[in-house]
C-alpha positions in Angstrom: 0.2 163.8 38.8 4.0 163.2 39.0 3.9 163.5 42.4 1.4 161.0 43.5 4.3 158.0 43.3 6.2 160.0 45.8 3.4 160.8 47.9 2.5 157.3 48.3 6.2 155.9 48.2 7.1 158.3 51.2 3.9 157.2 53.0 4.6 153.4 52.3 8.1 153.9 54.2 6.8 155.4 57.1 4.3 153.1 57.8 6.1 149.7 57.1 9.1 151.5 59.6 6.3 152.0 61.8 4.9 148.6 62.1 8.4 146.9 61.6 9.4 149.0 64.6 6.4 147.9 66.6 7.3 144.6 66.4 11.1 145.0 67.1 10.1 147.4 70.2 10.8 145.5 73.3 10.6 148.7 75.8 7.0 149.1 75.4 7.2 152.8 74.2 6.3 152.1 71.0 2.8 150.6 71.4 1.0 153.2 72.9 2.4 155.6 69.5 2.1 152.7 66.9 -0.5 150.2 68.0 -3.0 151.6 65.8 -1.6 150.7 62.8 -2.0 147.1 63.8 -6.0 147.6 64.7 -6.3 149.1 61.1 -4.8 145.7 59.3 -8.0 144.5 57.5 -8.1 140.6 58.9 -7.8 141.6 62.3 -10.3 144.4 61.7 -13.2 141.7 60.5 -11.5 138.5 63.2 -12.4 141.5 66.1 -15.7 142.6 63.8 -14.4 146.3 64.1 -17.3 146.8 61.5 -16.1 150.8 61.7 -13.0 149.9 60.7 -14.0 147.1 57.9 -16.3 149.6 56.4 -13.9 152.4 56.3 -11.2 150.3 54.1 -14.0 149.1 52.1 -15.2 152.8 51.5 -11.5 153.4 51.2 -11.2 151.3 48.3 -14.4 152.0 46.5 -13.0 155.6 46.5 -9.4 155.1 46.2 -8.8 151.8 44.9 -6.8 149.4 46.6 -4.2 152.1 47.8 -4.7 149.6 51.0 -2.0 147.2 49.5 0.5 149.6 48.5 0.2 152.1 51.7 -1.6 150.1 54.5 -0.3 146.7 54.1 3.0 145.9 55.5 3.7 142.9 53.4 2.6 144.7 50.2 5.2 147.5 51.3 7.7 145.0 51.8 7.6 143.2 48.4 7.4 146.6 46.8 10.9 147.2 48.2 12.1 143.8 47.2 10.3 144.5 43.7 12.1 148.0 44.0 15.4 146.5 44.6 15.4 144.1 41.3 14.2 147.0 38.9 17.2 149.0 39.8 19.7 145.8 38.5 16.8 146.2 35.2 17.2 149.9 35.2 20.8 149.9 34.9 20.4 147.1 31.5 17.9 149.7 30.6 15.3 147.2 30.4 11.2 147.1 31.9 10.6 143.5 33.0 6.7 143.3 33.7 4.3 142.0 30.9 0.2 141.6 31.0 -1.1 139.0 32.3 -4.5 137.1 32.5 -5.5 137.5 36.0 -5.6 134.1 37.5 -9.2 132.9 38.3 -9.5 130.1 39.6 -6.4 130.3 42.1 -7.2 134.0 43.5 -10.7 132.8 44.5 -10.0 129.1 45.2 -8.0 130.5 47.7 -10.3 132.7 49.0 -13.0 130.5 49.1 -10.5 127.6 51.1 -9.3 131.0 53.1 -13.0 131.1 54.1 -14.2 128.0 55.1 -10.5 127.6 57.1 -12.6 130.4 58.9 -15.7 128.9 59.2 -14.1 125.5 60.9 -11.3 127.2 62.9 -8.5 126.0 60.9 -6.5 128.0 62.3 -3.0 127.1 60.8 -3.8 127.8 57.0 -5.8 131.0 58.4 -2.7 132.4 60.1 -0.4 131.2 56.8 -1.7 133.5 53.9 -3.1 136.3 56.0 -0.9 139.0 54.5 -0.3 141.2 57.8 0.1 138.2 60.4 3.1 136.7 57.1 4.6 140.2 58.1 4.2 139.9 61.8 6.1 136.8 61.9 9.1 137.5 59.6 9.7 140.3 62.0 9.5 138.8 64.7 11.7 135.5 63.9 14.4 136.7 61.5 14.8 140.4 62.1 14.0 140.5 65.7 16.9 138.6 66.8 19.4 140.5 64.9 17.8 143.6 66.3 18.3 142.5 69.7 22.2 141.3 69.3 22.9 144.8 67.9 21.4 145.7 71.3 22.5 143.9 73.2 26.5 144.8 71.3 25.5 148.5 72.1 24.8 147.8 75.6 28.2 146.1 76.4 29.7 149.3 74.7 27.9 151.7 76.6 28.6 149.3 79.7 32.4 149.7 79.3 32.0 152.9 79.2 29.9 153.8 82.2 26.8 154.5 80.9 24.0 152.3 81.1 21.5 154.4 78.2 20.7 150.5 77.1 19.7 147.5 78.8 20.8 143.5 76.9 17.5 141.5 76.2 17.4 137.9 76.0 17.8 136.0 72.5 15.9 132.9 72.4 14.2 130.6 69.2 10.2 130.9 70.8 8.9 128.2 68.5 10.9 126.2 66.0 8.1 125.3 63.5 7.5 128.7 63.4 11.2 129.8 62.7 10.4 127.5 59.5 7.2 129.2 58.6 8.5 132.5 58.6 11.8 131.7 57.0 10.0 130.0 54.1 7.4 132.5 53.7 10.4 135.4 53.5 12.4 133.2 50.8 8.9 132.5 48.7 8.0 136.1 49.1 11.3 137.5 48.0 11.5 135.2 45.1 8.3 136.3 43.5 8.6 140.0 44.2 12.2 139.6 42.9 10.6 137.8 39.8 7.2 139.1 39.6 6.5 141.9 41.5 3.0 141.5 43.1 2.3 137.9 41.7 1.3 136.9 45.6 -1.2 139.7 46.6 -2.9 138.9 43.2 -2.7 135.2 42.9 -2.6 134.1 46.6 -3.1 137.0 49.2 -7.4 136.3 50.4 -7.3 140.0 51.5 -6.4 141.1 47.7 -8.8 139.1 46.7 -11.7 140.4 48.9 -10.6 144.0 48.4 -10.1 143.6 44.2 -13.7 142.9 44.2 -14.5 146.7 45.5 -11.5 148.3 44.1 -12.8 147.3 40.3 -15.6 149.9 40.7 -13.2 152.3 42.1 -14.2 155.6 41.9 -10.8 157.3 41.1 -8.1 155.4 39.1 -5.0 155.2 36.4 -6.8 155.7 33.0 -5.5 155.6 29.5 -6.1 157.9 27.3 -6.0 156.4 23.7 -5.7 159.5 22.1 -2.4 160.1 23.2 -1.1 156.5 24.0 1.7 156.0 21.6 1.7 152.3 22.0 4.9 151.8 23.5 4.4 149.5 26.1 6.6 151.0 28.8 3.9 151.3 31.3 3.0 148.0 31.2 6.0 146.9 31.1 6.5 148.8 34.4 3.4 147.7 36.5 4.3 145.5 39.0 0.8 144.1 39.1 1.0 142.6 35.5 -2.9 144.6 34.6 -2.1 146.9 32.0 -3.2 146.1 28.8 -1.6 148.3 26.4 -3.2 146.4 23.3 -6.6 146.8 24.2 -6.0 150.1 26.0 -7.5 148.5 29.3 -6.5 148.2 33.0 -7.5 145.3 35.1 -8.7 147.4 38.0 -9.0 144.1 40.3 -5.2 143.6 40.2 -3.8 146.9 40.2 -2.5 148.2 43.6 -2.7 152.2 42.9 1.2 152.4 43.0 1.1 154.6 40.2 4.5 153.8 39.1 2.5 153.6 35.2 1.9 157.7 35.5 5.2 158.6 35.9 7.1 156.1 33.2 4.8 157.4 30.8 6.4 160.2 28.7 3.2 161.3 26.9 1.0 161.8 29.3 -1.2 158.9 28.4 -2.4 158.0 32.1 -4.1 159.8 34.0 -5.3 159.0 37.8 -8.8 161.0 37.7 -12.5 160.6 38.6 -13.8 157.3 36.8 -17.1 156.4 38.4 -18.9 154.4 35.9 -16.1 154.5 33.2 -17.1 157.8 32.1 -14.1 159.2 31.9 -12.2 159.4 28.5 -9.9 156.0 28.1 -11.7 154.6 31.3 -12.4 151.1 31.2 -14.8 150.0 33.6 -16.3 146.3 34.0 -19.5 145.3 32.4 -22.3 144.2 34.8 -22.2 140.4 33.5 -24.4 138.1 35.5 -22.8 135.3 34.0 -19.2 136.8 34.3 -17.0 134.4 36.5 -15.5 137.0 39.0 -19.1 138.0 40.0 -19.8 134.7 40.5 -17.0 134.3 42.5 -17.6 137.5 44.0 -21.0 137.0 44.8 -19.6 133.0 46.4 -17.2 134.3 48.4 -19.2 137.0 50.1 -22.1 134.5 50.7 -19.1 132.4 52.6 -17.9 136.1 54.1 -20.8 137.2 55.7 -21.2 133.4 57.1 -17.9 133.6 58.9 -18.2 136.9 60.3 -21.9 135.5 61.9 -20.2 132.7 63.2 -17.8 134.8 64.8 -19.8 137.1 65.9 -22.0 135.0 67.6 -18.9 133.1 69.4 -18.5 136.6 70.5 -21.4 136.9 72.3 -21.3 133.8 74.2 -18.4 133.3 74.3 7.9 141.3 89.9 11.0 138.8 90.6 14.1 139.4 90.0 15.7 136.1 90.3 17.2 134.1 87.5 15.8 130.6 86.7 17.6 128.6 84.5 17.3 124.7 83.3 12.9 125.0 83.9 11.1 122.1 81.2 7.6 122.9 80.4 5.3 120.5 82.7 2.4 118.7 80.8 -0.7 120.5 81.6 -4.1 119.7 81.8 -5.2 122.8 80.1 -4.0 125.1 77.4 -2.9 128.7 78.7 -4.0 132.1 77.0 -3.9 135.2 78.2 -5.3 137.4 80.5 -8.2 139.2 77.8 -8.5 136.3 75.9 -11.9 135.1 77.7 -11.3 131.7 77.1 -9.5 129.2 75.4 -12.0 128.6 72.2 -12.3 132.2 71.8 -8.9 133.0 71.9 -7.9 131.2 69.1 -10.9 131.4 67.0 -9.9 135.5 66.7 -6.0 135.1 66.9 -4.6 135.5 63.4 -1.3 134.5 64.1 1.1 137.5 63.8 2.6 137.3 66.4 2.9 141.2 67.9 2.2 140.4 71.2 5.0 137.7 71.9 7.0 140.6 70.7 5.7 143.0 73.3 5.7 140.3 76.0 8.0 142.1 78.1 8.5 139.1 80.5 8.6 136.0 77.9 5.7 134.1 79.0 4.0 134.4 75.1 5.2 131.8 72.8 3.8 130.1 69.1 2.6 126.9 69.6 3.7 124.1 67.7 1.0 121.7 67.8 -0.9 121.4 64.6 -4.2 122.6 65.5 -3.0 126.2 67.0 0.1 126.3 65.0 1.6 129.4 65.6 -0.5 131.1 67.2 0.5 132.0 71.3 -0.1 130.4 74.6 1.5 130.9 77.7 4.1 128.9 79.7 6.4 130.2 82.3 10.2 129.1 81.7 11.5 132.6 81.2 9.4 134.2 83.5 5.7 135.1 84.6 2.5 137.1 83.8 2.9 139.9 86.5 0.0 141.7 87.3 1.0 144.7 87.0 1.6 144.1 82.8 -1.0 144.6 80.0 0.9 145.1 77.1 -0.4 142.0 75.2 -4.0 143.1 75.3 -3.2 147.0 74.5 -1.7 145.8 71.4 -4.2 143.0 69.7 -5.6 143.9 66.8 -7.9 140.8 66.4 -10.2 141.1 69.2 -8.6 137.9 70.6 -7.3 139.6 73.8 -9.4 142.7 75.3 -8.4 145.7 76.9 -7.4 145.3 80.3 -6.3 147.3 83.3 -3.8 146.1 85.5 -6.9 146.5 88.3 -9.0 144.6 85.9 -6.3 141.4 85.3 -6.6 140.7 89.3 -10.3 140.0 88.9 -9.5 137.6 85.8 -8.6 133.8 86.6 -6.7 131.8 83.3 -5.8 128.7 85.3 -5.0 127.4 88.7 -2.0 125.8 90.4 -1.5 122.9 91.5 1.3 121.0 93.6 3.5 117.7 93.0 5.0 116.8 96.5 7.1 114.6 95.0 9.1 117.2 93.4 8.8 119.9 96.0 11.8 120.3 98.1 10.6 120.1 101.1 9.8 116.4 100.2 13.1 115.8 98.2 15.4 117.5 100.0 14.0 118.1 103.2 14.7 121.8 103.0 12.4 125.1 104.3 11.2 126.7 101.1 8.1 128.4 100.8 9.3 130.5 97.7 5.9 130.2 96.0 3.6 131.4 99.0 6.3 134.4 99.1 5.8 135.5 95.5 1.9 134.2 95.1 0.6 138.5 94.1 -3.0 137.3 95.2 -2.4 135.7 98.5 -3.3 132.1 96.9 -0.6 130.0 98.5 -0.4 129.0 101.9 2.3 127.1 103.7 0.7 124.5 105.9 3.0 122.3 108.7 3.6 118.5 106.8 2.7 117.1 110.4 0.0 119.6 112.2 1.0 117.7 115.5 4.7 118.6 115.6 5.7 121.7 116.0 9.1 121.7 114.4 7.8 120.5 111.0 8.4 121.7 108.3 5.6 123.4 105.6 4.0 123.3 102.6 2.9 124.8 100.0 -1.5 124.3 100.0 -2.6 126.4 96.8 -6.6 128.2 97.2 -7.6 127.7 93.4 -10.8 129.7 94.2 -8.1 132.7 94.7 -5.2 131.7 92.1 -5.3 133.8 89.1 -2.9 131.4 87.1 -0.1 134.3 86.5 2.6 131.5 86.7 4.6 133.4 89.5 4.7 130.0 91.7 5.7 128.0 88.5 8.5 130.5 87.4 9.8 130.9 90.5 10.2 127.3 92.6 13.8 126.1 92.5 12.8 122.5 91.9 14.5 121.7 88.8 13.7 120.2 85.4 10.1 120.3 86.2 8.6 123.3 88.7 6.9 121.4 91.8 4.1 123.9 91.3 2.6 124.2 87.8 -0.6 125.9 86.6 -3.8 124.4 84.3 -5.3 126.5 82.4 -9.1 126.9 82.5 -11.0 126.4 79.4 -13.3 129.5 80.1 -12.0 132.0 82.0 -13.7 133.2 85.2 -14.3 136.9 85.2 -15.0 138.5 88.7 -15.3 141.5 87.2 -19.3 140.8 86.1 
């Protein structure tokens, strides 16, 4: 039994280094080794109704508990370490600093039931805000992933001095400024409560503790007292991070506690005991009366009603539902249509599934993926073409979605796909304002969409331009990113509402 806290400590490590590391990667290596770990986060499993998934985690806790927050979750991980960190000032006063606590009713599934309904009507914001795994996604991706890139970027120059060219500098850039904020807030509320109160968010706040407490409290192995040999000493509870031992009573609140087992190995009498439990029939095992009238199966019984109405909502949205060049000094044109990516099917669909957390603006090898600002989609990614373009040729975003909000693609597949069209201002083109030759978004059109056409057909020495065939343009944003009409590109794409697939 002593070495079940080490078995799931080590696996907690490697699989918050894992997804950490998947959202720092900006070579793409890492994705096609790690991106499972993302499709196996339980919101994005139910947004992309991966029922195989869903069920195993569900089975997963009925069995195990809710080993899901202490080995699965990357934001559990996390405030484990930062929970980890303050004991070790504790341990050195010689002093526990947990006590039990009441579980908190009418917050957990007040939030669960708002978490819900934010579902239901597609607010998407206060979706993307407590859903534990996209909280992660985001602190990554904001505060560590720029100081991962400068100490990149400092080994590059190194290795440039001396010859060797083993790295390659990546570009450092604040994507979204609200979301800066988000993320920077969550990490300081986060760390302040783990630092204080070990898991006080995944079982006061976090929607997917909540839904997964109500399974885990019929677990059918867990941490039982023995009151035979408990000596009433309180260091276990004391210990538990999760604030549900009740050493008085001799009781565990099975809802709250996270399987870290961290109460079997600071007991010195071999009091607790992580065995089979199924019905509490095992000696010190206190399992939940069946109360009708008992407020968490109220609750319970609520929240699933509002649950399984989400999931058919979504489900039936579902169903119907390279240049090298360097451009500089670009201003985003106002567009007559929001961009989402190639995958994403449309624009309704896209965000109704997108949780938020930001993984594939981190794999966006070309920085076209951004969090939007605007209130309605805060945070969660469209496309605009400053920095660069969609090329053809790149899938990453949709090989690493875990939501179901961008499909699998092929490259051969993403030709057949149209997300928007372009269209021209003359007034800004070049040709117009400068009366220059330019034709640099016919050259770099990858479908052929762009044709340059003489200003005056009657006169042979005029000069051209650019006449865009929407039937043809995918929207990829090559024209856009690449016309040397500055602040605003002469040639800018729309998005399309619904995207047309060629494919079918």
């Amino acid at each position: 039994m002593k070495l079940l806290p080490k078995i799931r400590r080590v696996l907690a490590v490697l699989v918050l280094l894992a997804v950490t590391l998947l959202f720092l990667d900006f070579t793409g290596a890492l994705r096609h080794w790690l991106g499972w770990l993302a499709k196996i986060q339980f919101l994005p499993a139910v947004l992309a109704l991966n029922l195989v998934i869903v069920a195993v985690l569900v089975l997963f806790t009925l069995v195990l508990g809710r080993s899901y927050c202490s080995i699965i979750c990357p934001l559990g991980i996390f405030q484990d370490g930062v929970s980890w960190l303050s004991g070790q000032r504790d341990k050195r006063r010689k002093r526990l600093r947990f006590s039990y606590k009441k579980e908190i009713k009418w917050l957990r599934y007040g939030v669960l039931a708002l978490f819900v309904v934010a579902i239901i009507l597609g607010i998407n914001a206060f979706v993307a805000i407590l859903a534990p795994y996209s909280a992660y996604g985001r602190i990554v991706t904001n505060l560590f992933q720029p100081v991962y890139r400068w100490g990149n970027n400092l080994l590059a120059t190194i290795a440039a001095n001396h010859e060797s060219y083993a790295f390659f500098t990546k570009d450092v850039w604040l994507k979204s400024l609200p979301t800066f904020i988000i993320a920077a807030v969550t990490f300081v509320i986060l760390v302040i409560l783990a630092w204080k109160g070990g898991r006080t968010y995944c079982n006061s706040v976090c929607p997917v503790g909540t839904t997964l407490s109500f399974f885990s409290r019929f677990a059918m192995f867990r941490p039982v007292i023995d009151s035979d040999k408990c000596k009433n000493c309180h260091i276990c509870e004391r210990g538990c991070k999760a604030s549900c031992i009740n050493i008085a009573e001799h009781k565990i609140d099975y809802s709250r506690c996270v399987d870290c087992f961290n109460c079997l190995e600071n007991c010195k009498f071999n009091a607790l005991e992580y065995k089979f439990a199924w019905g509490g029939k095992a000696k010190g095992a206190s399992a939940p009366a069946v109360n009708p009238e008992d407020p968490g199966r109220r609750a319970f019984l609520a929240s699933g009603a509002l649950l399984a109405t989400a999931l058919t909502v979504e489900a039936q949205e579902k169903k119907v539902d390279g240049g090298f060049a360097t451009v500089l000094g670009k201003k985003e044109p106002e567009r007559t249509g929001r961009l989402v990516p190639f995958g994403a099917k449309g624009v309704k669909n896209f965000y109704d599934h997108c949780t938020a957390c930001g993984l594939c603006i981190s794999q966006c090898p070309n920085q076209v993926l951004r969090p939007s600002s605007d209130l309605m989609h805060l945070m969660q990614p469209y496309m605009s073409f400053e920095d660069g373009y969609c090329r053809p040729e790149c899938t990453a975003c949709s090989q690493v979605c875990p939501a179901g909000a961008i499909l699998p693609l092929t490259p051969e597949e993403k030709t057949q796909i149209h997300v928007g069209a372009a269209t021209v201002d003359y007034d800004l083109c070049i040709v117009n304002a400068d009366g220059v030759s330019c034709g640099n978004c016919s050259r770099h059109c990858p479908v052929f969409a762009i044709h340059m056409v003489k200003k005056d057909p009657d006169d042979p020495d005029s000069l051209s331009i650019p006449a865009v065939d929407t039937e043809i343009c995918i929207g990829c944003g090559a024209c856009e990113n690449l016309c040397p009409a500055r602040p605003y590109s002469a040639i800018h794409v729309n998005g399309r509402e619904v995207h047309i697939d060629n494919r079918r």
